[in-house]
N, C-alpha and C positions, 0 to 999 in steps of 0.2 A: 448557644449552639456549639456542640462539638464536633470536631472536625477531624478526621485521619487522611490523608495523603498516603498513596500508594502507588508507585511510580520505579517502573525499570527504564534508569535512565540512562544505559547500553541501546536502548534499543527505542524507537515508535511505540505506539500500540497498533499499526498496523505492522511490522512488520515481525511477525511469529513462524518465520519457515526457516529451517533449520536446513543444513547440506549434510544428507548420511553420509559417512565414512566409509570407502567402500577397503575391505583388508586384503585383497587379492593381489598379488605381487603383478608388479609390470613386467613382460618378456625384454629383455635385456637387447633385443634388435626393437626393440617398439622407440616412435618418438619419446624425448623429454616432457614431461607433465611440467612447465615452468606454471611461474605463480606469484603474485604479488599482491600485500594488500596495505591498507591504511584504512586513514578516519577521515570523515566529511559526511555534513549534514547531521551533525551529532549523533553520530553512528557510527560503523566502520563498514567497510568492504572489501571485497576481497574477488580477486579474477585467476581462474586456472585455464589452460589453455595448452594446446599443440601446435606446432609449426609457427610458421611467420616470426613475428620482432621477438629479439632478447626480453627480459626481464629490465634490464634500466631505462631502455627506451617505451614500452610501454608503459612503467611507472611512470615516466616523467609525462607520457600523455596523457594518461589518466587523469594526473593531479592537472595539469590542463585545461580537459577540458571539463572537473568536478569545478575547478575554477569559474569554467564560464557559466555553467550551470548556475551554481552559487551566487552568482551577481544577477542572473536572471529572475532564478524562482525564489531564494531566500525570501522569508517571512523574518528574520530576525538580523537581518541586514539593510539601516536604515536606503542605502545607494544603490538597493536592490530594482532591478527596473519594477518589480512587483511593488516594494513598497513605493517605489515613487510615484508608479497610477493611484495604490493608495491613499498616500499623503495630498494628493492635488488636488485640485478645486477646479480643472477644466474638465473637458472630454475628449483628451486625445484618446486614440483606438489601440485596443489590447486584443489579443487572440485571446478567444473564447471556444469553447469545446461545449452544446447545447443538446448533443440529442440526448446523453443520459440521466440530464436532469427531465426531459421530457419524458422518456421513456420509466421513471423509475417515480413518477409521482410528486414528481420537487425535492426527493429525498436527496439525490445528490444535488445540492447548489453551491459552487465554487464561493458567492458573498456571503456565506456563514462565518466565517471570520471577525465580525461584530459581537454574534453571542458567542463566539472560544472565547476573544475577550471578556466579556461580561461574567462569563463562567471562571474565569481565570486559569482554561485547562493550556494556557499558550507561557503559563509561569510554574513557581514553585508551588502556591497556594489557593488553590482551584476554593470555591466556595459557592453557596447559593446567592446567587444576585437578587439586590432588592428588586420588587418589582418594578418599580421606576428606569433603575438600570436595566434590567431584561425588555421591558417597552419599548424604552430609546435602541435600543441594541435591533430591536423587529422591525422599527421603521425602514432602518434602513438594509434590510437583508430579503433579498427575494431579483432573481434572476430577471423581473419586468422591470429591474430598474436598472439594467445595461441596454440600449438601446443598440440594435444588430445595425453596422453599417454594409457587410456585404457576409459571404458565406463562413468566414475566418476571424470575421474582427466586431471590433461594438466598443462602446465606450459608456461611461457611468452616466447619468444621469440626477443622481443626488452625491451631494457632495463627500457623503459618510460611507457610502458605500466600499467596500474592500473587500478583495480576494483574499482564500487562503489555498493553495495549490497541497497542502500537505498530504491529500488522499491520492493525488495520483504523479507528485516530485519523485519519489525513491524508485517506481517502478519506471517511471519514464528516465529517471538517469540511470537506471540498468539496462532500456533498451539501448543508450546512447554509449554506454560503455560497451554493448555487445558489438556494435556499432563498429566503434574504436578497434577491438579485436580482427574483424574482418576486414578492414580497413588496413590493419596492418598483415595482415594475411594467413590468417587462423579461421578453419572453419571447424575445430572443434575446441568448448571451450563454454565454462562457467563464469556469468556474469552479476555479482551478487552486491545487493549492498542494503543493510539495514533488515538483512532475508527478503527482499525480493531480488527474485532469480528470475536470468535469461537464459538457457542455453542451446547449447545445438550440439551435434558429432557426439562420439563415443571418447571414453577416457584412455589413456596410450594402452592399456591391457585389453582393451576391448570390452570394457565393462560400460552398462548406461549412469549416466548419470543421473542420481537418486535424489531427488528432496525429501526432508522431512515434513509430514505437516502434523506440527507441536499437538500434542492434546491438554488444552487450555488448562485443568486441574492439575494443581500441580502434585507431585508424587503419583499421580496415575499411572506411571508405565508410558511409554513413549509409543507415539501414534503412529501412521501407517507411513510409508517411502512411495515415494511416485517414481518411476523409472521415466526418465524422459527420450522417445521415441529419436533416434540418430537424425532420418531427414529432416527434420522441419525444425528452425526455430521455435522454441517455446518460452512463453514467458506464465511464470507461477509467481500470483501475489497473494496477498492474506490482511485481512482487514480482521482486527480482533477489540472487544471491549473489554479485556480480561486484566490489564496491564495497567492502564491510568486511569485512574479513577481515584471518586473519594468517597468515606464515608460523614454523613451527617445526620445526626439523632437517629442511627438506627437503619439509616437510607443510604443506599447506596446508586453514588451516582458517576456515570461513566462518560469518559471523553466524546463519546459518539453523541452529537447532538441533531435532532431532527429540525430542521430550519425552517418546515412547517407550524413547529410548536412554540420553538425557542427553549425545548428542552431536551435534556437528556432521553437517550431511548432506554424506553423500563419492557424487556419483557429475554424472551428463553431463547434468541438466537446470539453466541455467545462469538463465534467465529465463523468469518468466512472465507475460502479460498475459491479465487478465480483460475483459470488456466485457457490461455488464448495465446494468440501470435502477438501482443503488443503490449508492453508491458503499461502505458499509461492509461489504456483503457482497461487493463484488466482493475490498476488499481481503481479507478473509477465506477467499475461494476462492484467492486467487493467494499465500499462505503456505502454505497445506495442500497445494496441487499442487506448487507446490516443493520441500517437504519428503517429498514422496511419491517423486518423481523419476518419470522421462522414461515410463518403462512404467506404473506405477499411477496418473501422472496423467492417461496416454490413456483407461484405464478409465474411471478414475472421471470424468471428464470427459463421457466416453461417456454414463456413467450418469444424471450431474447434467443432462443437456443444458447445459451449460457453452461459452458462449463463447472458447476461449482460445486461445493463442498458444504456444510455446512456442521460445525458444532450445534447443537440444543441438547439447551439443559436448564438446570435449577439448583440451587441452594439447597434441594430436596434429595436432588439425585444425581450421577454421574450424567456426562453431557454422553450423545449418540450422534456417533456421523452418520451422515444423511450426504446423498448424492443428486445431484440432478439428472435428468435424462439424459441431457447431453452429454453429461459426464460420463454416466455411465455405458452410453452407447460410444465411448468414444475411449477413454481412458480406464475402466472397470478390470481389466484384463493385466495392466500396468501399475497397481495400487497395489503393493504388499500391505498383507492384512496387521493392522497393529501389535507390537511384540507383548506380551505378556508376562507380568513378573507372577 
């Protein structure tokens, strides 16, 4: 069996949104645009922001609290409290997040984490697992085998079982980071890491602040800008299956695995982008619509009133954004139309 490996390792493959550059000169009495960034969570990130704490003191919180983060949610840190529920053999209680794997079909299930393993999309050399290993890997994967102790918490009940928080880490330590900002006393101010973005307030020129959302072919011309509205926090994340993945005999198979299946999802929803108040749910809506694909994500999108976005396409033809209701009734007016070369 032959194998290719394809992997941008700058970046997730959920994380594809991009910060447009806005070129409009700041008025010389406007506040200072301070700004700091760095790396964590095998990525980087990056925070702009007005008013409140200097530039050294918010770097040094940051790193901080990316720190505590990092000892919490890390999957690739053995002392992680994550892996330690995973590594143990009792049932002590973990917060658990349940209604969007309810709501989405069992598509999102935080213990898929067995078959990434299995797949090997958690290493260098992803591959098709024997069937034996994809078997062992099922037993123990499926959300009835965390046993709910009250509204917050639950704990395992087979010994193999183990999280992977990867779908909704990066946008929940951007809300933590936007957090951090206001905290120190900045209510305008870009919160980004890995591209998923928090922000809120206007930039010192009075400009909105603009996300890209990438269009997954590459060489297509760069996709459309979201203006993000001054009052409200917002948080913009993006789940994408364009980025890791690999090929074998011919098949091409991507990081997004349905935990239903225990495999790879095969079909024409290629990205998704959420856009809500909270960054760890939005990333949690934009793996389950994914893994839903292009029809049951309209549904259920329909249903959730879900902000979303959606790439489809094919190997045939250029992908087409598609909108949801919500979206549209909500943010349509705010989506500059994609540039064209």
């Amino acid at each position: 069996m032959k194998t290719r490996l394809r992997r941008d390792r700058a970046s997730t493959a959920a994380c594809v949104i991009a910060v447009v550059a806005n070129a409009s000169c700041t008025p010389s009495s406007a506040p200072p645009l301070r700004a700091v960034a760095g790396v964590a969570q095998g990525t980087t990130y990056s925070l702009q922001w007005t008013g409140g704490a200097t530039e050294p003191a918010i770097a040094a919180a940051a790193e901080q609290e990316l720190a505590r983060i990092d000892a919490l949610l890390s999957n690739y840190r053995e002392d992680s409290t994550l892996e330690l529920f995973n590594a143990a053999r009792s049932t002590d209680p973990i917060e658990l997040a349940k209604r969007v794997h309810d709501a989405s079909d069992g598509c999102f299930d935080p213990t898929v984490r067995p078959l990434v393993r299995a797949w090997g999309f958690d290493g260098d050399s992803p591959a098709v697992p024997a069937a034996a290993v994809l078997d062992a890997a099922r037993e123990v994967v499926g959300l009835d085998k965390l046993e709910l102790i009250d509204a917050t918490h639950a704990r395992k009940t087979v010994a193999g079982l183990a999280l992977d928080m990867a779908s909704i880490g990066q946008g929940y330590t951007a809300g933590l980071l936007a957090d951090l900002l206001e905290r120190n006393g900045s209510t305008a101010y870009l919160a980004e890491i890995g591209g998923e973005v928090v922000a809120r307030g206007l930039k010192p020129d009075g400009s909105a602040w603009r996300i890209g959302i990438e269009n997954p072919v590459a060489d297509a011309g760069a996709g459309p800008a979201l203006r993000i509205p001054p009052a409200a926090r917002t948080a913009v994340v993006t789940s994408g299956s364009y980025r890791h993945y690999f090929v074998a005999d011919g098949r091409r198979f991507g990081h997004i695995i349905d935990p239903r299946t225990g495999w790879p999802v095969e079909h024409a929803l290629i990205s998704v982008t959420v856009v809500g108040n909270e960054g760890a749910t939005a990333g949690a809506w934009g793996t389950a619509l994914l893994c839903l694909g292009p029809d049951a994500a309209s549904v259920t999108a329909e249903r959730e009133g879900l902000a979303a976005l959606f790439w489809v396409g094919d190997d045939a033809a250029a992908p087409v954004l598609e909108q949801s209701r919500a979206f549209a009734a909500e943010w349509r007016e705010l989506l500059d139309e994609p540039r064209r070369r």
